[in-house]
C-alpha positions, 0 to 999 in steps of 0.5 A, a space after each residue: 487472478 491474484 492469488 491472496 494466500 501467497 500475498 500475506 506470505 510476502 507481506 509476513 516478511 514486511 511484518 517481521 520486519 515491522 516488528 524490528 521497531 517494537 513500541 512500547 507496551 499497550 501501544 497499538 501500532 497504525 497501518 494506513 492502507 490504500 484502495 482497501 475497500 475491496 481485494 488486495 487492499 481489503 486482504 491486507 487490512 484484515 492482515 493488519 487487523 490481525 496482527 493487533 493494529 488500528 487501520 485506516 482504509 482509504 478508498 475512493 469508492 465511498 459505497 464499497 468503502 461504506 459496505 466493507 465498514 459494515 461487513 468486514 470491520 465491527 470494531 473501532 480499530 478500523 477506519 474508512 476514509 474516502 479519499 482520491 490518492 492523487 489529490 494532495 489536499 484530500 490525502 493531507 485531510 485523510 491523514 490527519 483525521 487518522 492522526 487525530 483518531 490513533 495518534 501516530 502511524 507506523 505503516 503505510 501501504 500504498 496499493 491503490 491503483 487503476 488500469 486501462 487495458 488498450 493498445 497504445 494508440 488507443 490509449 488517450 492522454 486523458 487515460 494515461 494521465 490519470 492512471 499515473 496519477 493515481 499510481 504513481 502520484 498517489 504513493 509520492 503524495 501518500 509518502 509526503 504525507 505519513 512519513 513526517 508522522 513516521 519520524 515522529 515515532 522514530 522509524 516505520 514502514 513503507 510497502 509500495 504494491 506494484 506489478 510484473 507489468 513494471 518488470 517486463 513489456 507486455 501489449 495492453 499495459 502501455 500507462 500500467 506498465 510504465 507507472 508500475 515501472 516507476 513506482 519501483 524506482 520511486 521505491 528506491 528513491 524513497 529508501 534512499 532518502 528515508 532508510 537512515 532516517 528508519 523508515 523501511 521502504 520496499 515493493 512487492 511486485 505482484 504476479 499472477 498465478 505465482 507457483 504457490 509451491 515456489 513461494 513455500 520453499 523460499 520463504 523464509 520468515 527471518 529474512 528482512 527486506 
């Protein structure tokens, strides 16, 4: 189990670092967020909103996005897209209709992502296509997507959710691992290209059961990934 509490203490870095690049007063800042229909995505949003942005969830599961609308989110700061990260055409139609709804966007969050838990001679190309389509592919095409929007506004964020499983090898991880793996590179390749530009690109490799105490002890708010 993922623990959330030392998630938003890693994401509280990437805000002060968002917070570099103020907008002008009254303008509300736009975080778009992948997968956030539920868990992690969900926790990230509530994060956003918290922090006085407008969100857009986007989520392939349109029953659970619906629910989540409903319980999690009274306000019309939010909105809830259904969309398949790995189908370009779906992402450029998702994003645009946030254009059209707030106007800009200044962070995106690219964490939605599937797995398949199978040893590797068990594990189908379909299975191993599909999971790096959703993880790898996604966060590219998500990026192609806001980030000319991002230069619009002069700068903005980009944070990839990945995994130890992309750190180190472990049995039952073999499309998991590897997307995971490249969505760190990707990571690089992206701040690369996009970082002179003013846009931030980072990763949060995400570990199970991290000792809350370390976290506390070297968290350090000032700094700026």
């Amino acid at each position: 189990m993922i623990r959330l509490g030392i998630l938003t203490l890693l994401l509280s870095i990437q805000f002060a670092a968002i917070s570099k690049n103020q907008s002008p007063p009254l303008i509300m800042k736009v975080a778009v967020v992948t997968g956030a229909a539920r868990g992690i995505g969900l926790a990230i949003s509530k994060k956003f909103l918290e922090e006085g942005y407008r969100i857009a969830i986007l989520d392939i599961d349109q029953k659970t996005l619906s629910q989540t609308m409903k319980q999690d989110f009274d306000t019309n700061n939010v909105l809830g897209l259904e969309c398949d990260v790995s189908e370009p055409d779906q992402v450029d139609q998702s994003v645009n209709r946030v254009v059209e709804e707030f106007g800009r966007i200044d962070v995106l969050v690219n964490n939605a992502g599937i797995a398949e838990f199978k040893p590797m001679l068990e594990t189908s190309y379909e299975e191993w296509s599909r999971i790096l389509a959703v993880n790898l592919n996604g966060p590219f095409i998500c990026t192609q997507a806001c980030a000319p929007i991002m230069l619009k506004n002069k700068g903005g964020s980009i944070v990839n959710i990945a995994s130890i499983s992309g750190l180190r090898a472990s049995t039952l991880r073999i499309a998991y691992g590897t997307s995971k793996a490249a969505l760190m590179h990707l990571t690089k390749q992206q701040a690369a290209e996009l970082g002179n530009k003013g846009i931030r690109v980072n990763a949060i490799a995400l570990i199970p059961q991290w000792p809350k105490k370390f976290i506390l002890q070297t968290y350090d708010p000032t700094i700026i990934m």
